[in-house]
Every structure is written in structure tokens, then in C-alpha cells.
C-alpha positions in Angstrom: -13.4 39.4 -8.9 -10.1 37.7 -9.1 -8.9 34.2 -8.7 -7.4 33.3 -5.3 -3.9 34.1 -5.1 -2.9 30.3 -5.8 -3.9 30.2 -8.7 -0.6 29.8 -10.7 1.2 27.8 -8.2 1.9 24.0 -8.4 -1.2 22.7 -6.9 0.6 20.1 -4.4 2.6 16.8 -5.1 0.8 15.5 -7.6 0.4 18.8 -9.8 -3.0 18.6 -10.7 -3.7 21.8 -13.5 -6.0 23.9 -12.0 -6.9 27.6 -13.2 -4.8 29.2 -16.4 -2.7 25.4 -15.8 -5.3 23.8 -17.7 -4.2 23.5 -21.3 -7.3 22.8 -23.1 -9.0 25.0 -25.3 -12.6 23.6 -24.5 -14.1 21.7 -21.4 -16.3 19.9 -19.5 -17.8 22.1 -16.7 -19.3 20.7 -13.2 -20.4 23.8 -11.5 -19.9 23.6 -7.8 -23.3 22.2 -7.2 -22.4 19.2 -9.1 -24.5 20.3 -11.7 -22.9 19.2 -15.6 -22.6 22.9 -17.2 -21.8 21.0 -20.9 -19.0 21.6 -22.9 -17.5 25.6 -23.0 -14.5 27.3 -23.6 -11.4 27.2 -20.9 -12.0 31.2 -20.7 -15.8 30.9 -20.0 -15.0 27.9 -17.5 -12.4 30.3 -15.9 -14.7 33.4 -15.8 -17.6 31.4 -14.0 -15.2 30.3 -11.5 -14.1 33.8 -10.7 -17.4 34.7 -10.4 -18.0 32.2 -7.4 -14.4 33.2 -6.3 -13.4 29.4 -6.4 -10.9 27.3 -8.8 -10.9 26.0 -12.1 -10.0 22.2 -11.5 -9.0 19.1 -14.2 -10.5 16.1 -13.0 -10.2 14.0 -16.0 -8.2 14.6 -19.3 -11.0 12.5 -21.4 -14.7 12.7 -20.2 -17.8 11.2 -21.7 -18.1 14.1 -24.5 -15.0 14.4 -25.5 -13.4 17.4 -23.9 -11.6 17.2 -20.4 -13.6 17.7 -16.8 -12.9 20.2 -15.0 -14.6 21.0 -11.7 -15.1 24.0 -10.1 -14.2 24.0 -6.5 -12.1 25.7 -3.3 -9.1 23.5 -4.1 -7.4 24.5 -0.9 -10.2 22.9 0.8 -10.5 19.7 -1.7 -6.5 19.0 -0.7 -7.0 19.6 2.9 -10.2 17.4 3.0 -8.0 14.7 0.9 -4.8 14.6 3.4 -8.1 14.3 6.1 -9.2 11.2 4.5 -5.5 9.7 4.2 -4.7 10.5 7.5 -8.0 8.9 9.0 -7.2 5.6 6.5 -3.8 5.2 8.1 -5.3 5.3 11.7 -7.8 2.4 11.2 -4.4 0.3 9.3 -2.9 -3.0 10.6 0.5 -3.0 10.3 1.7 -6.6 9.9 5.0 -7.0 11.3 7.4 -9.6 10.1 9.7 -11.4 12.3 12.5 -13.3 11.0 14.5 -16.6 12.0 17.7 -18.3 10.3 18.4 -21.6 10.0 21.0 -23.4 8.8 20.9 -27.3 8.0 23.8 -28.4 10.5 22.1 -26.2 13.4 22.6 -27.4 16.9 19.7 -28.5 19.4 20.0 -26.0 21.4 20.4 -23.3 18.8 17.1 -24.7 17.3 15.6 -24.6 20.5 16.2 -21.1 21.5 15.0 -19.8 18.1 12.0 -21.7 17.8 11.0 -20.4 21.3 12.3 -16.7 19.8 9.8 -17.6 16.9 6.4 -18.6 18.7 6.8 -16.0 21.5 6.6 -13.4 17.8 3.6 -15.9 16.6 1.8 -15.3 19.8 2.2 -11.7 19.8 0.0 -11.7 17.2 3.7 -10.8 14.5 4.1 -12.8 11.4 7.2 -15.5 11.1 9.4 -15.9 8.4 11.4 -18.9 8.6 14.4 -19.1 6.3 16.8 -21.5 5.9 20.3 -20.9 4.5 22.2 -23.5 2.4 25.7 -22.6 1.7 28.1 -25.1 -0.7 27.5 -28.7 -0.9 24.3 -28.1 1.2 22.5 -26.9 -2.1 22.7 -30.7 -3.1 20.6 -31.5 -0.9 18.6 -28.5 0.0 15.1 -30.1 -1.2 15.4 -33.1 1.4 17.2 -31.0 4.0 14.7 -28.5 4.1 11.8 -30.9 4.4 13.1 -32.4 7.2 14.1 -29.4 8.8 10.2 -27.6 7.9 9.3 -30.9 9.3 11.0 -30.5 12.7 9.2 -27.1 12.8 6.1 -28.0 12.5 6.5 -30.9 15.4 7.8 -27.8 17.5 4.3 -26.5 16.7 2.3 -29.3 17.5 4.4 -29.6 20.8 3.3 -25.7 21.5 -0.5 -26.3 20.7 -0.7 -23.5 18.1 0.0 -25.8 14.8 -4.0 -26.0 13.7 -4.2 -22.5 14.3 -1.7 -21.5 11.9 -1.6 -20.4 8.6 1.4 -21.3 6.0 2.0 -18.7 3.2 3.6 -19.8 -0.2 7.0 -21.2 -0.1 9.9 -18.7 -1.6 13.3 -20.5 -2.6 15.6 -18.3 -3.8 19.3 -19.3 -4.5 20.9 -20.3 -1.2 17.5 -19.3 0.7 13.8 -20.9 1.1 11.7 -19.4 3.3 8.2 -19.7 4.7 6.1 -17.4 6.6 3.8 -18.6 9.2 0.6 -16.7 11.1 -1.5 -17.6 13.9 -5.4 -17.4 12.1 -7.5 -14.2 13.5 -4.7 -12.2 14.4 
């Protein structure tokens, strides 16, 4: 009985060799029981899985004696089963979404204000913050102590807001003009 009619077409996006795609000359055969066959030729491998009208596929190019695995399965079936798996995986994800505010030293009250209420209404709703602050010019002379004191006015904002024990800090990242934290309320 012949292969299914696949057999010589690229087996998906990550071309996994299956059938007369293999290249090697001798193999490791796992039946479809799961049963180790031993080492045969790439012909024999091929002819027992015409004979259980199934594919011929390489699961390994090294195995334990030597030769390549190949495994003799429905492939159709093993991709659809796969995508099945993926698809269930990406259901049960958390997506973290990041929410972003800018601050420059020299910002006004009320500016700070509005975007610090901006930022914990996004804390709250259970989104990550990243805080970054811009230095432009002579500001980069005295980013380190400007940027404490503005992190430092942050945190008081915070505190004021009640959520400041709850919250979790993540590395600092200063890069160039830019130094940025991102902030995340614990359990959430």
C-alpha cells in the first residue's frame, strides 16, 4: 500500500523530514506502539510504515545508538494535535500589559498630578507602569540627583494612594537621556 499522498510535501513551518525527506541511510525506528524497533535501513523503516499506512518521521538527528529517530506516525494528526496544544497554552496566558508615563525634570504640578493619577488608575487595573523620565541637555548633569528626587516624589504619591507596600519595583533601566522603572501592584 502506498504512502499518504503528503508524503513529499514540506511537512509545515518548521520542515520536519518525514518519508523519502529523511536523508539517512540507517535509523532508529519507534513503531507506532512506542515500541524501539532498533536500528534498520531508511528503506525497511519506510516499508513498515507503508505497511501501517502511516509516516516515516525524524524526531532526532542523533539518538542514543548512533543513527537518527525516526518515528512512525499519522503526521497529519501529530501537527493538528500540536497546533491543539498551542492553541489551548495561549488561552490559559496572562498578557501583561505595560502602561507608560513621561516625565521630564522641570514638570509642572499639575502635569505631575494628572499623570500620576493616569498612572495608578493603570496600577489598579491590575496593568504594569513604566515610569520614564527624560533628560534633555544640561539636565544630563544632573540626571542622578534629579531623578531621585523626582522617583522620590513618586513614591510619596504612592504612599498618599495607599498602594506603595503593595507594590513591586523592577530593575532600574537608564539608558542615554532615559531611566525608567516599572512598577506592579503584588498578586495581580
Amino acid at each position: 500500500m502506498a504512502l499518504k499522498d503528503r508524503r513529499n510535501r514540506p511537512s509545515g513551518n518548521n520542515l520536519v523530514p518525514i518519508n523519502e525527506n529523511i536523508r539517512a541511510s540507517k535509523v532508529q525506528v519507534i513503531d507506532e506502539n512506542g515500541v524501539n524497533q532498533g536500528v534498520i535501513s531508511r528503506d525497511e523503516a519506510l516499508r513498515l510504515a507503508r505497511e501501517a499506512e502511516l509516516d516515516l518521521v525524524l524526531l532526532s538527528e542523533t539518538g542514543g545508538m548512533g543513527a537518527p529517530v525516526v518515528k512512525i506516525m499519522d503526521f497529519g494528526k501529530a501537527l493538528y494535535e500540536k497546533k491543539k496544544k498551542l492553541a489551548e497554552a495561549k488561552k490559559h496566558q496572562k498578557i501583561v500589559q505595560i502602561k507608560e508615563v513621561k516625565f521630564r525634570p522641570k514638570i509642572g504640578s499639575h502635569d505631575f498630578e494628572t499623570k500620576m493619577k493616569r498612572g495608578i488608575e493603570f496600577l489598579k487595573t491590575g496593568k504594569h507602569l513604566k515610569v520614564t523620565l527624560m533628560f534633555r541637555g544640561r539636565e544630563m548633569a544632573t540626571k542622578h540627583e534629579r531623578g531621585l528626587e523626582l522617583f522620590e516624589r513618586i513614591h510619596q504619591v504612592f504612599e498618599e494612594h495607599g498602594i506603595l507596600n503593595d507594590l513591586v519595583q523592577e530593575k532600574d533601566s537608564k539608558a542615554g537621556q532615559f531611566w525608567s522603572r516599572i512598577y506592579y501592584i503584588k498578586g495581580n
